[in-house]
N, C-alpha and C positions, 0 to 999 in steps of 0.2 A: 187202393192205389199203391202202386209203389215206391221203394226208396227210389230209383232211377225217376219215374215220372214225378214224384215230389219236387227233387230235384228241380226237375226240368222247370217245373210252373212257380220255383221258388226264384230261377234262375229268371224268366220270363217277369215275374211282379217287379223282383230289383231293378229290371231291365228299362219297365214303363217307371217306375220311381224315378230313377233317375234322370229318365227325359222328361217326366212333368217338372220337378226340378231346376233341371239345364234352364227350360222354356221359361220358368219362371223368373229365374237369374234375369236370362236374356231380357227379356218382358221389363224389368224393374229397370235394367243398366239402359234401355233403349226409349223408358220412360223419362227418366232423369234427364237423359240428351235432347229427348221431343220438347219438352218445356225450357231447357237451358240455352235450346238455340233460337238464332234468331227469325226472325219469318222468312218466308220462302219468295223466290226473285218471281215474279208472273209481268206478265204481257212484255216480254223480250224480244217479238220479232221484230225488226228495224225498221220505222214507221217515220212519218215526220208530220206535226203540229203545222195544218195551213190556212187554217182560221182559227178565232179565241171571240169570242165573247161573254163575258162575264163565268157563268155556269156552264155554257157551250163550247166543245173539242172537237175539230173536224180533224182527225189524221186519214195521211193516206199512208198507204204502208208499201214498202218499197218492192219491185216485181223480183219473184224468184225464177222465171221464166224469159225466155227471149221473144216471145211472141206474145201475148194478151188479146183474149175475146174486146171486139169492136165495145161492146157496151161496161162500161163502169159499173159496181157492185156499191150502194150507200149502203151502208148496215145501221143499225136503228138500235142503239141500244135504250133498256127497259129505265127509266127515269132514278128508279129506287137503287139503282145499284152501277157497279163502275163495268166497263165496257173492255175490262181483259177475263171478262169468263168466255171470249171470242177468243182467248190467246194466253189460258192458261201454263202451257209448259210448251218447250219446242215438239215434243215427241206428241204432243196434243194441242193442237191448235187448229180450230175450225178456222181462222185467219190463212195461218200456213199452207191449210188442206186445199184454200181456193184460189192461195197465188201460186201453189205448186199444179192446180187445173188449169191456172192460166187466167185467173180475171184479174182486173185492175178492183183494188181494195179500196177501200173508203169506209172510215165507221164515226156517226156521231155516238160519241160520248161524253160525261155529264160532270163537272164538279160540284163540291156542297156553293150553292147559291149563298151569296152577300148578302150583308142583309137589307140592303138595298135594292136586291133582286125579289121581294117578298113580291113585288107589283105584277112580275110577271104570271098569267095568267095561260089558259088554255088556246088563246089566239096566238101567243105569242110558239111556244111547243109544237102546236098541230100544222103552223101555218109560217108564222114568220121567220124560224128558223130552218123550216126546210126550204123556200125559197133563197134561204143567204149560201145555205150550203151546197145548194142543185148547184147553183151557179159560179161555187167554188169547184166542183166537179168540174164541170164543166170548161171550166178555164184552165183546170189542170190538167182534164184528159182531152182536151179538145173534141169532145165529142158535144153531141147533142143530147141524148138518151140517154137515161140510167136508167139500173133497177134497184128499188128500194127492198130491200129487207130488214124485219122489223121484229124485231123481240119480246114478246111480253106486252106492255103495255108500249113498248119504242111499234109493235108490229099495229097498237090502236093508234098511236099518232099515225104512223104512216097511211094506215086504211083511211083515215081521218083525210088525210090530205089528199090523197088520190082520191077519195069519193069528192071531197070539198072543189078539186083543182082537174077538171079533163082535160082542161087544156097544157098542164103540166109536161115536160118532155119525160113522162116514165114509159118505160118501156116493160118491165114488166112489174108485178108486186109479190114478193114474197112475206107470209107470215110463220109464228112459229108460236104457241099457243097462245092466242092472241084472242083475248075477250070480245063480245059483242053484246052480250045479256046479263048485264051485270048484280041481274037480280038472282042469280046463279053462283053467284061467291062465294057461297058459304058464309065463314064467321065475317068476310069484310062486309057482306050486306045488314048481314045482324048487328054488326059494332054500330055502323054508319049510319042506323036506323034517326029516322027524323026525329021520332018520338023522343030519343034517350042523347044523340049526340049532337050538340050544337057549335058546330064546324063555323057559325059565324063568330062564336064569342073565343072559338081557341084561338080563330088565325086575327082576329082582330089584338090579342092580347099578345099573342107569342110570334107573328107573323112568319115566318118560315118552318113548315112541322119539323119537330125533331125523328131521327130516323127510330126513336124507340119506340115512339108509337107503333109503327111499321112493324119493327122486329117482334113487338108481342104478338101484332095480329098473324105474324106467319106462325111464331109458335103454338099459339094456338091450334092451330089448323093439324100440327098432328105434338101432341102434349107429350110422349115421350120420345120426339124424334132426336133431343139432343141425347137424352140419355143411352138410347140404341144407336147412336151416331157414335159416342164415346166408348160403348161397350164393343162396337164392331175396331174401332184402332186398337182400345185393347188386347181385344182377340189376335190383331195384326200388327200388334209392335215390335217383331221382329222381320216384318216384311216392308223394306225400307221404301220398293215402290209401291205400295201401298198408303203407305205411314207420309210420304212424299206428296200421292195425290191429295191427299186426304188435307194434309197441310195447306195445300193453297187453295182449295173449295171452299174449306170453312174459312180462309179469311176474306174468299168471296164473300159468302155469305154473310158474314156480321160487318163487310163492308161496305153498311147500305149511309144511302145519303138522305140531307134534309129535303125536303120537298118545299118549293117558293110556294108560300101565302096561297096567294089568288089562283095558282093551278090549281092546289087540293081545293081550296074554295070550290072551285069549278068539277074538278073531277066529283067532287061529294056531291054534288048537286045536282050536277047535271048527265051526269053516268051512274052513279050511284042510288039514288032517288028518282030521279024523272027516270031514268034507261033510255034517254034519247036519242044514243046512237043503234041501239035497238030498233026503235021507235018512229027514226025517220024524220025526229025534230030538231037534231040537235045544229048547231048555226055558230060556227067558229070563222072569227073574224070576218063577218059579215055576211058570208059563203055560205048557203045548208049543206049538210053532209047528209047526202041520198048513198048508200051503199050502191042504190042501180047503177049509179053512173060512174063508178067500176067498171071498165072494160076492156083495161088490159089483161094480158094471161095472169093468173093469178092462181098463186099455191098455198098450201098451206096446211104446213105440219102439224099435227097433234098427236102429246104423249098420251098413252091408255092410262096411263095408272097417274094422270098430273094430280096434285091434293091441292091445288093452288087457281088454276085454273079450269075445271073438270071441262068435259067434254061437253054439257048442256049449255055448259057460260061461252062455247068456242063453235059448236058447231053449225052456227047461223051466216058465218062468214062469207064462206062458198055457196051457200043457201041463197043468200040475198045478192050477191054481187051479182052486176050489169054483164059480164065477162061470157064471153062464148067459151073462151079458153080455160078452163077452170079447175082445177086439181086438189084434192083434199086428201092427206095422206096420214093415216092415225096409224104410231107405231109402239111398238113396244117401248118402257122409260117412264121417266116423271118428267117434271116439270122443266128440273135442270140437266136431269142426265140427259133428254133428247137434246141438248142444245153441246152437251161440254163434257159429257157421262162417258165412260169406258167403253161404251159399244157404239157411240155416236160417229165415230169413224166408219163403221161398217153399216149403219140405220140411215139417219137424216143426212150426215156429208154426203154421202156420194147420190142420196135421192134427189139432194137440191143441186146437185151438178149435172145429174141427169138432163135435171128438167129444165134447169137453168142454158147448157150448151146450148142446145138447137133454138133457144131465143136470145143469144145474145151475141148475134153475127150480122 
């Protein structure tokens, strides 16, 4: 080689030196800031509280639009967790995305239950609270008809109710990886097992589950996801909207809520062990819950890659429901990205506005 090319590749190493360096500088001054500040503002679209019941939040969220689709939107949030993953940042917000297509918003969402709320049970979730809140809809959109859309386990309540209630005024159902075979869970059917876990002596002792129970079983389900969650900010802590999303995901994530007594009671037992929403037995507040008799249009999204909900524990939904109108859309994502994920603006928002428009006039 020569002096000249020597040169040059001496010149070239200092060059990458000093940018691993810089980056690393960066990296440390940008770390220091991430932990010293404080948590990040979520679910900031302008919304207003118009019913309360103990654990129970019915908001409707204010129109960004001059015109609004004829039918109201109830959004269903998932029981385990708080209901601004619908309304994480303004620049992201599946909220935003449907009052800026023009629907009237509506989301139940959930506080940690009293402990006096331990009582409530799976009658009261599948059945009695969505009757309190159709009707609060109702009275504040002056319409007759809603559509329910349903989250996670908010999309089992809602299936729950719409199978349980035909006479119900919905107009359509939307769900969004939404279990039906719960012997498909993976590690929450293996915890839950009858043999090993006795769900009547926790909640009898402790009556409300604490959400840690919860949070082991999700960690479980992928063992180094915090640590490659933590390695990927590292990798991106000089990229502040990055470092930004990231910040209000994970305080989604770890902020999961207690679950009242008698619902896990219920859920363990009766979804978990029997499968009898599966199964065609299962009987919430007096009502059977027959999936046939499902027959409004009915959607429903699922991610390909969900660790949480897989596709064998979801794709019985549109299988068994009564509905002539029927649509099952499995997309790229996980669990939470289909819902609230970086590409869900361009994936599930505009599929469920698709499908949504031409039935809610």
């Amino acid at each position: 080689m020569s002096k000249a090319n020597e040169a040059d590749g001496s010149s070239d190493s200092g060059s990458a030196i000093r940018a691993l360096v810089e980056r690393t500088i960066q990296r440390n001054i940008k770390g220091v800031e991430y932990f010293a500040s404080t948590a990040p503002a979520v679910g900031m679209t302008p919304k207003d509280l118009i019913h309360k019941r103990g654990t129970l939040n019915l908001f409707r969220y204010r129109p960004l639009t001059d015109e609004v689709y004829r039918v109201p939107v109830l959004m269903v949030m998932a029981t385990t967790n708080r209901g601004y993953v619908f309304d994480v940042a303004e620049e992201h917000s599946f909220v935003r995305f449907m009052l800026n297509a023009g629907y009237d918003v509506f989301v139940m969402d959930w506080d940690h239950p009293r402990p006096e709320e331990k009582v409530l049970s799976l009658d009261d979730y599948a059945s009695r609270f969505f009757d309190e809140c159709i009707r609060k809809v109702q009275q504040a959109s002056g319409e007759e008809e809603i559509s329910l859309a349903g989250y996670c386990m908010g999309g089992v309540l809602s299936t729950i109710y719409t199978a349980s209630h035909p006479e119900a005024p919905i107009k359509n159902l939307a769900c969004f990886t939404t279990p039906i075979d719960f012997s498909e869970m993976k590690i929450f059917a293996h915890m839950s097992q009858k043999k090993y876990f006795d769900v009547d002596r926790l909640v009898d002792n402790v009556g409300n589950v604490s959400p840690e129970l919860l949070q082991v079983s999700f960690d479980m389900l992928r063992p180094s996801g915090r640590v490659s969650s933590n390695r990927a900010l590292w990798d991106n802590m000089w990229n502040d909207d990055f470092v930004e999303f990231h910040r209000k995901m994970d305080r989604w994530a770890n902020d999961m809520l207690p679950l009242a007594g008698e619902y896990f009671r219920d859920t363990t037992k009766k979804l978990m062990w029997d499968n009898q929403l599966l199964n065609g037995t299962l009987v919430v507040d007096g009502r059977k819950v027959d999936l046939a008799n499902i027959k409004v249009p009915l959607f429903h999204g699922v991610a390909l890659h969900d660790h949480i909900v897989p596709y064998e524990a979801s794709k019985h939904l549109v299988a068994l429901a009564g509905s002539e109108d029927k649509e099952e859309l499995v997309m790229k994502g996980g669990h939470i990205s289909l819902i609230a994920g970086p590409n869900a603006p361009r994936r599930m928002w505009p599929a469920l506005d698709e499908w949504l428009a031409e039935r809610s006039v």
